[in-house]
C-alpha positions in Angstrom: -14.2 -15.1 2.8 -16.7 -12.3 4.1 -15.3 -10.1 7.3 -17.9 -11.2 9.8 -18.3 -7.8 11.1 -19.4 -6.4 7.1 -22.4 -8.5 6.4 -24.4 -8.0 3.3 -27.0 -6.4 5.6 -24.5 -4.1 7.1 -23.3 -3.0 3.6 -27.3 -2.5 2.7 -27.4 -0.4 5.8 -24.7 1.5 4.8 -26.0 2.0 0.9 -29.1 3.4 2.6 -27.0 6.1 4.8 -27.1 4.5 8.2 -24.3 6.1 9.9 -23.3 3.2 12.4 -23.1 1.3 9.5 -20.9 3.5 6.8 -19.0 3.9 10.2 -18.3 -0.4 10.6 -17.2 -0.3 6.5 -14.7 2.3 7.0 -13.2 0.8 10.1 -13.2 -2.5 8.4 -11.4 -2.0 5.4 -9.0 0.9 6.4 -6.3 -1.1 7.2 -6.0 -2.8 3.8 -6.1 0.2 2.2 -3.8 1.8 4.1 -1.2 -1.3 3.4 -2.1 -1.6 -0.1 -1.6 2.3 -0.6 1.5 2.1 1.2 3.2 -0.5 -0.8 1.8 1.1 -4.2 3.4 4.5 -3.2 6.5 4.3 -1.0 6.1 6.4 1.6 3.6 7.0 4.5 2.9 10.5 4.5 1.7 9.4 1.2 0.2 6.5 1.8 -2.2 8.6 4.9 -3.0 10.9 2.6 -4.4 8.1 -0.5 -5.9 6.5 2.6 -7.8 8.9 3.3 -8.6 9.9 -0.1 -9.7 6.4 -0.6 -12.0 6.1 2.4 -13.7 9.1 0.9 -14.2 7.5 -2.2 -15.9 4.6 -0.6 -18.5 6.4 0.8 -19.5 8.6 -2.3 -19.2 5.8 -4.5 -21.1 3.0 -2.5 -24.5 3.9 -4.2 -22.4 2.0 -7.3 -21.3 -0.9 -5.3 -24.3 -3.6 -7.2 -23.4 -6.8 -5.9 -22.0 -8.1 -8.9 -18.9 -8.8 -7.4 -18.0 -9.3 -3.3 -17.8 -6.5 -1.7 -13.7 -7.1 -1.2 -13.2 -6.8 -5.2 -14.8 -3.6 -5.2 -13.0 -2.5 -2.5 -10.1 -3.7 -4.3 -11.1 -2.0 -7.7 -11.8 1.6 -6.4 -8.5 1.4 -4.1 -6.5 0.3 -7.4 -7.6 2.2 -9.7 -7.1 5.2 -7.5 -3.5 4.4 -6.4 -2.5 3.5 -10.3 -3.5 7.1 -11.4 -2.5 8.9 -8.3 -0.2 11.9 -9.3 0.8 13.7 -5.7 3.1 11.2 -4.3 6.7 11.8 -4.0 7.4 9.0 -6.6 5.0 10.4 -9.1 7.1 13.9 -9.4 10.5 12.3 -9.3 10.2 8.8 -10.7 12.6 5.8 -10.0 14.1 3.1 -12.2 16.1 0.0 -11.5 18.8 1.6 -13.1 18.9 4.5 -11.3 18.6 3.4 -8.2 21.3 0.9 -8.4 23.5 3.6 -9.4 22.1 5.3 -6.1 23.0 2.0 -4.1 26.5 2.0 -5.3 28.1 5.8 -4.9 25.8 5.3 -1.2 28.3 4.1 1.6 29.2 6.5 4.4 31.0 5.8 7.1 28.5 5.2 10.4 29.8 7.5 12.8 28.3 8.1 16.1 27.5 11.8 15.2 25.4 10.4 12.5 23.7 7.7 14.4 23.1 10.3 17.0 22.9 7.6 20.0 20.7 5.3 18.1 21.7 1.6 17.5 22.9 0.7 14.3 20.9 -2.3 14.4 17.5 -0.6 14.5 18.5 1.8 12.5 19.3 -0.4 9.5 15.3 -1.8 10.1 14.1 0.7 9.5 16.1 1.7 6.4 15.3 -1.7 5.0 11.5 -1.4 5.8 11.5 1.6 3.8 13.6 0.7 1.0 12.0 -2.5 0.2 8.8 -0.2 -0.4 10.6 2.6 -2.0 12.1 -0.3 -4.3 8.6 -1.3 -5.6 8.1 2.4 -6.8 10.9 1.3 -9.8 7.9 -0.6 -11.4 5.7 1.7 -13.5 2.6 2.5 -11.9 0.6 -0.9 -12.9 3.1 -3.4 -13.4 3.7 -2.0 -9.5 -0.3 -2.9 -8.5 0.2 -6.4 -10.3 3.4 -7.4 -8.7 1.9 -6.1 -5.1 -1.3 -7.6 -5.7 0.2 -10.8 -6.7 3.1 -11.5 -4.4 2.4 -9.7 -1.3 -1.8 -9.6 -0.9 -1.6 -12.8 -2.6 -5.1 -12.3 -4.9 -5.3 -15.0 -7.5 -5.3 -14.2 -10.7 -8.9 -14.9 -11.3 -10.1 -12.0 -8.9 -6.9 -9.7 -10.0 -8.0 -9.8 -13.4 -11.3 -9.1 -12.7 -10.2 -6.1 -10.0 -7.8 -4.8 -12.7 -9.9 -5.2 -15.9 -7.5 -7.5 -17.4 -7.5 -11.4 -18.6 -6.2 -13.6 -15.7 -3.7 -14.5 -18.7 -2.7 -10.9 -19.2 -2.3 -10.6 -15.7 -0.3 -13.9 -15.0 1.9 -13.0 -17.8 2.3 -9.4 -16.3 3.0 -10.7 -12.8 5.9 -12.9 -14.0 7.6 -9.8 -16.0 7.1 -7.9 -12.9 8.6 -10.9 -10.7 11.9 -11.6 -13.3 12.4 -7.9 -12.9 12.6 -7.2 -8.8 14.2 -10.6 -8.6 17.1 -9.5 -11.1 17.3 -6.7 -8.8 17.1 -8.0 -5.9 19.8 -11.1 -7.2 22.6 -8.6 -8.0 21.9 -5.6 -5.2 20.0 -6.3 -2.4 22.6 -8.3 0.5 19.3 -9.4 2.3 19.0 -12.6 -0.2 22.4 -13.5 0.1 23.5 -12.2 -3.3 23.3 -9.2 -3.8 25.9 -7.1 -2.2 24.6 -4.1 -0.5 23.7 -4.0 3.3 20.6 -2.1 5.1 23.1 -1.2 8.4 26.1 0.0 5.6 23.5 1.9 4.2 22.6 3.9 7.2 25.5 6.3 7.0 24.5 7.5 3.7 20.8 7.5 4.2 20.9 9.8 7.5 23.6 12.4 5.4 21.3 12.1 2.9 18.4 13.4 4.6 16.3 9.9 4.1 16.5 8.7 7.5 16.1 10.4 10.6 17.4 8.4 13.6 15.3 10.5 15.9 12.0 10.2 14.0 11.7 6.3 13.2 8.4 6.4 10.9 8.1 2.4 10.3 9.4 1.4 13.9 6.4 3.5 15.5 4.0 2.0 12.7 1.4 -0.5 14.8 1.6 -3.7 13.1 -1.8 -5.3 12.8 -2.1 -8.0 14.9 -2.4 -11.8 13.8 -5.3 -12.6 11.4 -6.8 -9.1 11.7 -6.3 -8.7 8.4 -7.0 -12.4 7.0 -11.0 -12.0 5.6 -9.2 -10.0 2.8 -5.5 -10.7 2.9 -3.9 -14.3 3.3 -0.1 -15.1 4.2 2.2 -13.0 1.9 4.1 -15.5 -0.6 7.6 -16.0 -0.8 8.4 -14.7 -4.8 11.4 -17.2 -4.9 14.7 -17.8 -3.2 15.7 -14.2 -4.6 12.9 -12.2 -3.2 12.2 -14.1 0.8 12.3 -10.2 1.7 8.8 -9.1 1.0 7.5 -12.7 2.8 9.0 -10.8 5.9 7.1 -7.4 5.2 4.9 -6.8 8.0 1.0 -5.1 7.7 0.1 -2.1 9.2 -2.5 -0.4 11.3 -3.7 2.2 9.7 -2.5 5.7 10.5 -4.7 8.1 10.5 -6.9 9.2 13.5 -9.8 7.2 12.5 -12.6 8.3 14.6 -11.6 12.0 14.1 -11.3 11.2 10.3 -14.8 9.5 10.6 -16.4 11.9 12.4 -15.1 14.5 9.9 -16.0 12.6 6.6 -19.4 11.3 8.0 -20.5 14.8 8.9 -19.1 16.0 5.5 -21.0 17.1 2.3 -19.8 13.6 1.2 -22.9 12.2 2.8 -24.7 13.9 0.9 -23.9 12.3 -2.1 -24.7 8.9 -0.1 -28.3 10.1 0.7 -29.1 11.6 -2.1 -28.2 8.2 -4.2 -29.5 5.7 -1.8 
């Protein structure tokens, strides 16, 4: 379905280098790539930083955008291709495994004492912890199984479009999706407490996490994240799917406002040698 606020004239508008309307694109779409980065990369000093790398992209690459495809997909496509080759995140220099970090999830219980939890509620606490481990969990898929399984069971793209975003067959996808899906689940079965199975617990957790240095109870990144408010984000992303009885935990992952300072950002990158590039190609 086409965002009523990006209208094919507004993307022409944009191709040509009007300002107001490069400006509507990047507001638009900012959000979803700040999600999508987020998920494909595990952490959101990472995640700002591909945003905004992203965004950049956009703009010197619109002159390509041929209207082959709906806008959306191409979105999709430069935001994908990006994040699957994207070599400065924390993941990308010390890569996980399942294996590995079950090993982590069973030497990690501390006892959660209140010099740890520094006056801060257990409770919350263990929120936050599992808001950040489910996306630190994804980063145990390699790099495009990762995109697949996010694209697939939490953006919800059919397999159509997601074959077409990641150059693939919609077979070849389907049949990576379900590889991806058998593998989280199987972890997520035999680890994670939240499905009832597995036997490790976000607020147990905690202890270890703080000692660790992986959670801060006085800087709480994903409880002061702005969560995009109801259907904001529908003309590109419908209702996240439950993956199966194993996996109800990423149905409860909740989308984001993006970030970074977007009119600074904006005012930056518009007024940037990047546009540029957009007038000379228009």
């Amino acid at each position: 379905m086409k965002n009523e606020r990006v209208t094919e004239d507004v993307i022409n508008e944009a191709i040509a280098g009007n300002r107001l309307a490069l400006e509507n694109i990047l507001l638009d779409v900012q959000d979803l790539v700040f999600n999508l980065s987020l998920r494909m990369l595990g952490s959101i000093p990472d995640a700002e930083d591909a945003t905004q790398d992203i965004l950049t992209k956009l703009i010197t690459n619109l002159s390509t955008f041929r209207k082959e495809s709906k806008f959306e997909t191409w979105v999709y496509r430069i935001a994908t291709n990006y994040l699957i080759d994207y070599k400065k995140s924390m993941f990308a220099n010390h890569p996980l495994s399942f294996e590995v970090y079950s090993q982590d999830i069973k030497a990690g219980v501390v006892e959660n004492t209140n010099d740890l939890l520094q006056g801060v509620e257990e409770k919350i606490l263990g929120q936050e912890l599992k808001l950040s481990c489910t996306n630190v969990m994804l980063q145990c898929l390699d790099p495009t199984s990762r995109c697949v399984f996010v694209l697939g069971t939490m953006f919800k793209v059919k397999s159509k479009l997601a074959g077409e975003i990641l150059d693939m067959t919609p077979e070849n996808y389907r049949q990576k999706l379900s590889r991806a899906k058998k593998q989280v689940a199987s972890f997520l079965t035999c680890y994670c407490g939240l499905t009832n199975t597995g036997f490790c617990s976000c607020e147990k957790r905690v202890g270890f996490a703080i000692q660790s240095k992986r959670l801060d109870p006085q800087k709480l990144d994903y409880q002061n994240l702005e969560e995009v408010k109801h259907n904001s984000l529908t003309n590109y992303i419908e209702a996240m799917e439950q993956l199966d009885e194993q996996a109800t935990i990423f149905s409860e992952l909740p989308k984001y406002s993006s970030t970074i300072a977007s009119k600074q950002f904006l005012v930056q990158l518009l007024n940037s040698p990047n546009m540029d590039t957009v007038r000379r190609n228009k």
